[in-house]
PyMOL CGO cylinders between C-alpha atoms (Angstrom):
from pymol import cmd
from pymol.cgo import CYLINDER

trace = [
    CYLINDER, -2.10, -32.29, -14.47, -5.41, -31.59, -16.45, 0.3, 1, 1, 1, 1, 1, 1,
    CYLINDER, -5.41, -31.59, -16.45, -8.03, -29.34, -14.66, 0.3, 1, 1, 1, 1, 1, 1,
    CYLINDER, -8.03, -29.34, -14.66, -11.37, -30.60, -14.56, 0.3, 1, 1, 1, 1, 1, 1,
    CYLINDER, -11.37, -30.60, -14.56, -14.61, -28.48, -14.24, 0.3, 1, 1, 1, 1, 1, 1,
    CYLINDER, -14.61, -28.48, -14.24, -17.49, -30.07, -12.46, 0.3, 1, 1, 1, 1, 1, 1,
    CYLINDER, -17.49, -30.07, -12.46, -20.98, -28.35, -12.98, 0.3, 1, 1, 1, 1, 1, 1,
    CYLINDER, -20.98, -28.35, -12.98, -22.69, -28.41, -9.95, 0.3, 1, 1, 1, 1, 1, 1,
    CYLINDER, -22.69, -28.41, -9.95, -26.44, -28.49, -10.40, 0.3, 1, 1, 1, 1, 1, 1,
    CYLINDER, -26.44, -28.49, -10.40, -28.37, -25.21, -9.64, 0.3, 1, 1, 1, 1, 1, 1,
    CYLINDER, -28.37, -25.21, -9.64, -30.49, -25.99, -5.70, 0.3, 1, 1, 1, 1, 1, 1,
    CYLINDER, -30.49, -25.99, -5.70, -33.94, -26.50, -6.42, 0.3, 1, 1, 1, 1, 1, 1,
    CYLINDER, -33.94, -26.50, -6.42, -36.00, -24.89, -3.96, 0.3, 1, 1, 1, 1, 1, 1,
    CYLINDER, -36.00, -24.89, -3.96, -39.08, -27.13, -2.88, 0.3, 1, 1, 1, 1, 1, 1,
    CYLINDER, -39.08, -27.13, -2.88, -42.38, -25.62, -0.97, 0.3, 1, 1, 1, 1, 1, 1,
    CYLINDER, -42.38, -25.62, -0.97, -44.03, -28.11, 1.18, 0.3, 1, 1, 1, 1, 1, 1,
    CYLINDER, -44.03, -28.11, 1.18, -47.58, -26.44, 2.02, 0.3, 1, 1, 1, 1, 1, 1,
    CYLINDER, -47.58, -26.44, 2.02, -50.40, -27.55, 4.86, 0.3, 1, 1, 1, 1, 1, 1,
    CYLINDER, -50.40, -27.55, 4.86, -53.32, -25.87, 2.56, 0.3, 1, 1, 1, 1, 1, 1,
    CYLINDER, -53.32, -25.87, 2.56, -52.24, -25.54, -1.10, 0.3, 1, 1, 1, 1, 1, 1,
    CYLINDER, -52.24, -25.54, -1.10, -55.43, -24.06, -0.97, 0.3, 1, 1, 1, 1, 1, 1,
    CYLINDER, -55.43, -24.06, -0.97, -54.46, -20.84, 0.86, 0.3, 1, 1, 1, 1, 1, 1,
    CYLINDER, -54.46, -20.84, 0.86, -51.16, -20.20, -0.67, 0.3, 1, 1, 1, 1, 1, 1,
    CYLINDER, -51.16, -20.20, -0.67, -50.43, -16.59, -1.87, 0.3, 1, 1, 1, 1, 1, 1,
    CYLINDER, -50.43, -16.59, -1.87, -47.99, -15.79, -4.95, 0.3, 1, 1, 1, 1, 1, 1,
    CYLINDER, -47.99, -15.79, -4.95, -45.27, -14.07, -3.33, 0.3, 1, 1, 1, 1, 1, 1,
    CYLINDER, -45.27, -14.07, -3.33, -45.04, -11.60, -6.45, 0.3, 1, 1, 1, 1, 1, 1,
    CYLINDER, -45.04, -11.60, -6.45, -45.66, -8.63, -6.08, 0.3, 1, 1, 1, 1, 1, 1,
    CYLINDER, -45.66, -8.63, -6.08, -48.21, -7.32, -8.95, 0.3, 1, 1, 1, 1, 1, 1,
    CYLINDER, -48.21, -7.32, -8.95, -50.38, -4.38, -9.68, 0.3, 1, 1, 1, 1, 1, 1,
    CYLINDER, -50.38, -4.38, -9.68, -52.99, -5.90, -7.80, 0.3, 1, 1, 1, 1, 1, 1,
    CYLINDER, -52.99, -5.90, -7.80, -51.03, -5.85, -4.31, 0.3, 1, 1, 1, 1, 1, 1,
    CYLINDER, -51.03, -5.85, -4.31, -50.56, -2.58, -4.54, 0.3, 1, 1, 1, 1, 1, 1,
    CYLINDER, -50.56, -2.58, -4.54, -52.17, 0.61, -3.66, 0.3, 1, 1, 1, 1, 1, 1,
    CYLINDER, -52.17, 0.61, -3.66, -52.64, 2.57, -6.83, 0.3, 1, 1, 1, 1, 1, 1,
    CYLINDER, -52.64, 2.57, -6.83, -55.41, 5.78, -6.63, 0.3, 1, 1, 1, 1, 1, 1,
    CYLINDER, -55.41, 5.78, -6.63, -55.73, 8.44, -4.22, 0.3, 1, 1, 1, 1, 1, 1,
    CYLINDER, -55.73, 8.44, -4.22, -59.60, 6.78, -3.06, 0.3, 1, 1, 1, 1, 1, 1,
    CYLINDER, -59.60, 6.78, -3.06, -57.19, 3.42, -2.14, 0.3, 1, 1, 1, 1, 1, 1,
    CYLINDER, -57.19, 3.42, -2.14, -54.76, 5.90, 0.18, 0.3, 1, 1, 1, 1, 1, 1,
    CYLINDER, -54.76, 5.90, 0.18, -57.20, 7.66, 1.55, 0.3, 1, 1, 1, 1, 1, 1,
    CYLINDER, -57.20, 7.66, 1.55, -59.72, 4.48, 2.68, 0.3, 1, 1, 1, 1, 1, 1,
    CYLINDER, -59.72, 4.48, 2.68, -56.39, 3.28, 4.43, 0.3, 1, 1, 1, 1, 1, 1,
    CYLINDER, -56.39, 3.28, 4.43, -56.17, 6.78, 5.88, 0.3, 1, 1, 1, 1, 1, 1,
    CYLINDER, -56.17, 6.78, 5.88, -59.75, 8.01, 7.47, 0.3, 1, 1, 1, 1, 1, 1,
    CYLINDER, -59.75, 8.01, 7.47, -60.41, 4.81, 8.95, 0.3, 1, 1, 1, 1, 1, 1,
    CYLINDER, -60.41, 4.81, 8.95, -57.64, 2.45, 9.59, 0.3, 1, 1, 1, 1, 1, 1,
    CYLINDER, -57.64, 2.45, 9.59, -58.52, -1.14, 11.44, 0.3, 1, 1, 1, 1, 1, 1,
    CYLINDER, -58.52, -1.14, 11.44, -54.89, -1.76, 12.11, 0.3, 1, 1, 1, 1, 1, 1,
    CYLINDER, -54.89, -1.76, 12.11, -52.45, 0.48, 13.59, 0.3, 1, 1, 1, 1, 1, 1,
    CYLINDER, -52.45, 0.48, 13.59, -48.86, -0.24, 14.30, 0.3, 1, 1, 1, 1, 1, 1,
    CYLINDER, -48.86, -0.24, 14.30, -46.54, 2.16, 15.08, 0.3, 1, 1, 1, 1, 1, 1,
    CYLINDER, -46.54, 2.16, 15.08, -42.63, 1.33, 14.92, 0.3, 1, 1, 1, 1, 1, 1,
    CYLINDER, -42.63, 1.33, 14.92, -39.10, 2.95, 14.91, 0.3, 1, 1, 1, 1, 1, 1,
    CYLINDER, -39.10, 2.95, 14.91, -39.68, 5.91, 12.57, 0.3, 1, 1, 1, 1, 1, 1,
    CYLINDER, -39.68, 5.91, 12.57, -42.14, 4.86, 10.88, 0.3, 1, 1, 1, 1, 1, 1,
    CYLINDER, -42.14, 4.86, 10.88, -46.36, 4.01, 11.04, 0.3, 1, 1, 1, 1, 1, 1,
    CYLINDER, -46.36, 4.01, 11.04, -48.03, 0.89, 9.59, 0.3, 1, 1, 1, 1, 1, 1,
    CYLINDER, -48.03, 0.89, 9.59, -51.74, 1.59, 8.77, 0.3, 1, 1, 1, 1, 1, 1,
    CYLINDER, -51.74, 1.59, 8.77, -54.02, -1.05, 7.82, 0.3, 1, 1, 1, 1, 1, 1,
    CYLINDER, -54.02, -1.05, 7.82, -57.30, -1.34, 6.75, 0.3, 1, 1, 1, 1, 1, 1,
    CYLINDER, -57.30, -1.34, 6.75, -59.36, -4.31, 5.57, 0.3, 1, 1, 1, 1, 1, 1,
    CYLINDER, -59.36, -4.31, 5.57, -59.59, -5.11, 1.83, 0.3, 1, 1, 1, 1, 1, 1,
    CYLINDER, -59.59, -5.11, 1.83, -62.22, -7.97, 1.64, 0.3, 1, 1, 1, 1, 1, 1,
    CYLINDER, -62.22, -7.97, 1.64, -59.87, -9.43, -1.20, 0.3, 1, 1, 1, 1, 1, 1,
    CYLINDER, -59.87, -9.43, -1.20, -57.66, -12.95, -0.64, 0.3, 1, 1, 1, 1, 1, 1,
    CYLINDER, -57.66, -12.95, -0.64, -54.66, -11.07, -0.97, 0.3, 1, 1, 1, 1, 1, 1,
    CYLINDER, -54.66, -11.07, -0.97, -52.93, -8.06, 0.61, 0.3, 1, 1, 1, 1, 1, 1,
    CYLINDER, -52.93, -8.06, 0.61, -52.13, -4.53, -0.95, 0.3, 1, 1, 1, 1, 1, 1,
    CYLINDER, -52.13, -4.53, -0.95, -49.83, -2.13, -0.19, 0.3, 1, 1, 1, 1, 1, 1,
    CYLINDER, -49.83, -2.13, -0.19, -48.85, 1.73, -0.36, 0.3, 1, 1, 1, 1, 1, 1,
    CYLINDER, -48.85, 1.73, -0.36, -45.41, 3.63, 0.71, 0.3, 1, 1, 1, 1, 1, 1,
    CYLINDER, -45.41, 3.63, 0.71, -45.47, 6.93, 1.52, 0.3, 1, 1, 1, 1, 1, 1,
    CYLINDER, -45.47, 6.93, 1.52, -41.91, 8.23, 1.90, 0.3, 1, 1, 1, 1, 1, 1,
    CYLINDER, -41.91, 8.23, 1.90, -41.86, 12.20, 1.65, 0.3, 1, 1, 1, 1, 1, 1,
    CYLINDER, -41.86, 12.20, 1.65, -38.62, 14.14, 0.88, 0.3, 1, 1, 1, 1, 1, 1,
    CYLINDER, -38.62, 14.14, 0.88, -39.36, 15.81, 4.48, 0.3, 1, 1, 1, 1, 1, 1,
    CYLINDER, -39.36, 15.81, 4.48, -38.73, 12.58, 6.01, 0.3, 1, 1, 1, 1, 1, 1,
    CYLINDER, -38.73, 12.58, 6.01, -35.95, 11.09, 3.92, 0.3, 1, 1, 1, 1, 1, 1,
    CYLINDER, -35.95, 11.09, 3.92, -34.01, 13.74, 1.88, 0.3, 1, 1, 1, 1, 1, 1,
    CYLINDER, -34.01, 13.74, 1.88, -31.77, 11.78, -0.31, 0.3, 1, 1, 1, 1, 1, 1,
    CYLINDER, -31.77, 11.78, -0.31, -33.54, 9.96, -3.09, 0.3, 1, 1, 1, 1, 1, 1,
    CYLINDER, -33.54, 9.96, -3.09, -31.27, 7.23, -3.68, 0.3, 1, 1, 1, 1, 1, 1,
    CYLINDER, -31.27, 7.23, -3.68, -32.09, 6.35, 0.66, 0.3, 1, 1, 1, 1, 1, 1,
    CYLINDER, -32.09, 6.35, 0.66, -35.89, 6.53, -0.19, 0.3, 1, 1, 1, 1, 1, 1,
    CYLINDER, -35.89, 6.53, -0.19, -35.51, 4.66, -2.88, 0.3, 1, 1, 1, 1, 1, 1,
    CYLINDER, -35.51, 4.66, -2.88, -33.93, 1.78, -0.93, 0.3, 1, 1, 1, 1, 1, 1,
    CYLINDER, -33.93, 1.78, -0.93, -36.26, 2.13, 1.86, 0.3, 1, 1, 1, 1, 1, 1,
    CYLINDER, -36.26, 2.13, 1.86, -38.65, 1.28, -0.89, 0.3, 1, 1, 1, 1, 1, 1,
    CYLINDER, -38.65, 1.28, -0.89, -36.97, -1.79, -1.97, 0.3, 1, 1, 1, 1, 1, 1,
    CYLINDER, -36.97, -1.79, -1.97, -36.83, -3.07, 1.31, 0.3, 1, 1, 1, 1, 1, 1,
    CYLINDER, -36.83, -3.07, 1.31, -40.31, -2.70, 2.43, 0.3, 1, 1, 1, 1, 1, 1,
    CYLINDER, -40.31, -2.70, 2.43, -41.59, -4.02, -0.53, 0.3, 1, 1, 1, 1, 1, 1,
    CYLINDER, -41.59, -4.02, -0.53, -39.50, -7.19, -0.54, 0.3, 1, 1, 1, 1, 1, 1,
    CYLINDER, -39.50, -7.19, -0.54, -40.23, -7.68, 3.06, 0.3, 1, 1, 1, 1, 1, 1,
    CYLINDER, -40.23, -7.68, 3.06, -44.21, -7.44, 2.32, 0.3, 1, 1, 1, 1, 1, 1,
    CYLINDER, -44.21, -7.44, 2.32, -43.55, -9.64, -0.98, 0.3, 1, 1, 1, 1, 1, 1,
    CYLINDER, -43.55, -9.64, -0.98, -41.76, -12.48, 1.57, 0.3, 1, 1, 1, 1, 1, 1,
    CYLINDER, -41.76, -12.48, 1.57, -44.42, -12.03, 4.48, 0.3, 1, 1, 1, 1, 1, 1,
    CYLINDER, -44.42, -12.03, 4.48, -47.66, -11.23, 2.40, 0.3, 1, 1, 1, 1, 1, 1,
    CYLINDER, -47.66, -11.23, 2.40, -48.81, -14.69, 3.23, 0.3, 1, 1, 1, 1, 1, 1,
    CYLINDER, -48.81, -14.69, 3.23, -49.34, -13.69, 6.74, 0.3, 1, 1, 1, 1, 1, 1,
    CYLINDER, -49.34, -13.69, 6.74, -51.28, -10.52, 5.32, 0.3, 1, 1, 1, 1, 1, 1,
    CYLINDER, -51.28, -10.52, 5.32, -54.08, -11.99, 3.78, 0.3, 1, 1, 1, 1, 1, 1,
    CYLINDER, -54.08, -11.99, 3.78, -57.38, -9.28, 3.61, 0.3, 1, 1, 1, 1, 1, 1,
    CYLINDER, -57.38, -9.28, 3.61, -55.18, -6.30, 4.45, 0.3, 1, 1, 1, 1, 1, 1,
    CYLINDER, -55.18, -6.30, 4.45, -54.72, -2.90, 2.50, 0.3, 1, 1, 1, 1, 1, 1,
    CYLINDER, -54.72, -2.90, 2.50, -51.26, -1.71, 4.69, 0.3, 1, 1, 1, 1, 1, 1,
    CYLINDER, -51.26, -1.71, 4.69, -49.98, 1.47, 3.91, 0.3, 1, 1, 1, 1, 1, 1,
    CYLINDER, -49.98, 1.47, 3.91, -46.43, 2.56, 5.67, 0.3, 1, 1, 1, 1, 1, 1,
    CYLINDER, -46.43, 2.56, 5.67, -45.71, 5.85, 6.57, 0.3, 1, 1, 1, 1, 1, 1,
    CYLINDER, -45.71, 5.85, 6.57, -42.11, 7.15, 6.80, 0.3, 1, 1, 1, 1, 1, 1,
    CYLINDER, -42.11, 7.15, 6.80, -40.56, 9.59, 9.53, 0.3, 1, 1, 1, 1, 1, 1,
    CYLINDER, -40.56, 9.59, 9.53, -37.22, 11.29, 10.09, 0.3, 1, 1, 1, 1, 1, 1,
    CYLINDER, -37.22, 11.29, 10.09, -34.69, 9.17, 10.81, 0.3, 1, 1, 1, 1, 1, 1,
    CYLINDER, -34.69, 9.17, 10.81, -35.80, 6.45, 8.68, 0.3, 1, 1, 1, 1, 1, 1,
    CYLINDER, -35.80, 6.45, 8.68, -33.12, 6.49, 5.98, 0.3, 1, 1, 1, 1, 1, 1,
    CYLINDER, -33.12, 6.49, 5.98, -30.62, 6.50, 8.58, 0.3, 1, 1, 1, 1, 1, 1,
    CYLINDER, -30.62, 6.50, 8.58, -31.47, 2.63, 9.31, 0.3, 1, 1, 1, 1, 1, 1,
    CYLINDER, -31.47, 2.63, 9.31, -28.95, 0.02, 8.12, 0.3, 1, 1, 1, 1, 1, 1,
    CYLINDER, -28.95, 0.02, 8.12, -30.66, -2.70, 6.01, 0.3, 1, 1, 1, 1, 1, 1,
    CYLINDER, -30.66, -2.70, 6.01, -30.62, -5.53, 7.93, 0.3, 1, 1, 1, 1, 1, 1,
    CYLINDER, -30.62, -5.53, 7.93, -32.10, -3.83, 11.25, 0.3, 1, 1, 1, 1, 1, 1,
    CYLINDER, -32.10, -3.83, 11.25, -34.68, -2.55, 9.01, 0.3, 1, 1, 1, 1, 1, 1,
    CYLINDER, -34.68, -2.55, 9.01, -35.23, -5.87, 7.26, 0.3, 1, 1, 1, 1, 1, 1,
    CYLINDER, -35.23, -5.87, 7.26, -35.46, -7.50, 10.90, 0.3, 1, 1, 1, 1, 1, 1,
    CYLINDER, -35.46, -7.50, 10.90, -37.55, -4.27, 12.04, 0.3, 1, 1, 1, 1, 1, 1,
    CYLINDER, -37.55, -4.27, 12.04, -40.20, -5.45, 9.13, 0.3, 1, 1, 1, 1, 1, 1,
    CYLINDER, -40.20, -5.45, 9.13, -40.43, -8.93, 10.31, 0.3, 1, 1, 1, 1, 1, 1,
    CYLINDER, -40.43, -8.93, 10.31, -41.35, -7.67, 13.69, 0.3, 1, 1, 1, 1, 1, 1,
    CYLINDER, -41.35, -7.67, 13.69, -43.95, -5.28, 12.45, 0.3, 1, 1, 1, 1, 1, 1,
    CYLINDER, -43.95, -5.28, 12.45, -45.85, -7.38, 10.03, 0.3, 1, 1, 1, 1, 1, 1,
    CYLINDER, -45.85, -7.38, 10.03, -46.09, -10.48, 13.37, 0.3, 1, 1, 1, 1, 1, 1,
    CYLINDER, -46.09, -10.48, 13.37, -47.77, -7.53, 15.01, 0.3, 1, 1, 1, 1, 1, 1,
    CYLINDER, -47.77, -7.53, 15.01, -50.11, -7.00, 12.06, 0.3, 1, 1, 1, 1, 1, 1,
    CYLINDER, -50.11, -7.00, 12.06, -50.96, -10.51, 11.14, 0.3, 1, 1, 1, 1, 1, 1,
    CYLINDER, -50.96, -10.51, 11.14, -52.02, -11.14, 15.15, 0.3, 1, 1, 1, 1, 1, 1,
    CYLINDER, -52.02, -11.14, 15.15, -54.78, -8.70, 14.18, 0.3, 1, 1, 1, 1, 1, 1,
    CYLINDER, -54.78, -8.70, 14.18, -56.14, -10.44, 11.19, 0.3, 1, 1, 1, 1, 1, 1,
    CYLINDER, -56.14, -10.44, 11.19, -59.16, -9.36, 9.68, 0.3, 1, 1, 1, 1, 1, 1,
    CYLINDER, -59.16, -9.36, 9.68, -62.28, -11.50, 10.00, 0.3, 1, 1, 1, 1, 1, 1,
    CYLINDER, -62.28, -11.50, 10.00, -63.02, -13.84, 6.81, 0.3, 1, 1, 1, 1, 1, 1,
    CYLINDER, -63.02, -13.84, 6.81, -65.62, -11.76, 4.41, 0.3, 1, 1, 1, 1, 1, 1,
    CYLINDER, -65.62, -11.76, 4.41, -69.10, -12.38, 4.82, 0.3, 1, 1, 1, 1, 1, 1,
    CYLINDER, -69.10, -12.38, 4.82, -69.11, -13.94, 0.80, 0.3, 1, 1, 1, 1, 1, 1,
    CYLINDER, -69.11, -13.94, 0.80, -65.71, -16.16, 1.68, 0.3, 1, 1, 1, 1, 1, 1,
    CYLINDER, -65.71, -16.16, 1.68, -67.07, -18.20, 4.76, 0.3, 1, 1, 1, 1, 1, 1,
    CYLINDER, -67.07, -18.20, 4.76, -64.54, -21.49, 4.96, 0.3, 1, 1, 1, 1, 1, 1,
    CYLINDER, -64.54, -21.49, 4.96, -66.57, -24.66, 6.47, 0.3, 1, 1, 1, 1, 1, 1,
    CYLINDER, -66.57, -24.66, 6.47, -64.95, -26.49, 8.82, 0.3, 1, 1, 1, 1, 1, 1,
    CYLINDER, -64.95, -26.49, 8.82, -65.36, -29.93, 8.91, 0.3, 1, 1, 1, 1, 1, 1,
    CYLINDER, -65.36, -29.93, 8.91, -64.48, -31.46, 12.58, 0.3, 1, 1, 1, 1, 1, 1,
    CYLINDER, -64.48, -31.46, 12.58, -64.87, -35.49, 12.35, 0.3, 1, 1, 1, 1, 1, 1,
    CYLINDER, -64.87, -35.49, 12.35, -64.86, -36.49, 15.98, 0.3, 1, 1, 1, 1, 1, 1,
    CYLINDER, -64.86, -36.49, 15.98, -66.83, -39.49, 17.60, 0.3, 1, 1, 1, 1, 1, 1,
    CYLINDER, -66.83, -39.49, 17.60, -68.85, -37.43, 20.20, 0.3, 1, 1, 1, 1, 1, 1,
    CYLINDER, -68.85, -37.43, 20.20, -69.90, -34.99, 17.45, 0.3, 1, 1, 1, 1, 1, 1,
]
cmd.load_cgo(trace, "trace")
């Protein structure tokens, strides 16, 4: 009997948005990230956000930009093996890249502690989740220059 191949067609993923307005690439570019020392240490001297975790310390600080921006600091005190900080890495970006939507006017930086490489991916990955909920309930204020108007069309108005 003959064999025959069937070619499935690839799944096409489709985003249904409430503001197409507000959507954020979820790329993750030189501009979301934390590049000079002056970016690290704004983050640093006076963070707005703090959220501590399970080895680890999320600092934020407000940006005044429409996206978020982020910095890793992973230190071979606090993770030895470079092949586990470099994973740790991975992960935390690609959790920010997935959840940066949520992060909107935030410059996070994450700081590593021991014990941190010793975290299986997906508690880590569900560890992430967790943490930027927590950050995102402290949103920053809209910037003075970005005011949205509301328009409220209601008949006792």
């Amino acid at each position: 009997m003959p064999s025959c191949r069937v070619a499935a067609p690839k799944a096409v993923l489709v985003w249904q948005f409430d503001n197409p307005a507000r959507v954020v690439s979820q790329d993750f570019s030189r501009e979301k990230r934390l590049l000079t020392p002056r970016h690290f240490k704004a983050v640093f001297d006076s963070p707005t956000g703090k959220v501590p975790g399970k080895n680890l310390l999320l600092l934020a600080r407000n940006n005044d930009l429409d996206h978020p921006r982020l910095g890793l600091v992973i230190g071979k005190k606090s993770v030895k093996l470079s092949v586990e900080r470099n994973r740790l890495k991975r992960l935390m970006r690609e959790s920010f890249r997935l959840h940066q939507d949520s992060l909107v006017g935030w410059d996070i930086v994450i700081v590593a502690r021991k014990g941190l490489g010793d975290v299986e991916n997906p508690e880590l990955i569900q560890h992430f989740g967790k943490l930027w909920k927590r950050l995102a309930r402290t949103a920053p204020a809209v910037p003075a220059g970005k005011t949205e108007t509301v328009r409220v069309d209601s008949p006792d108005a």
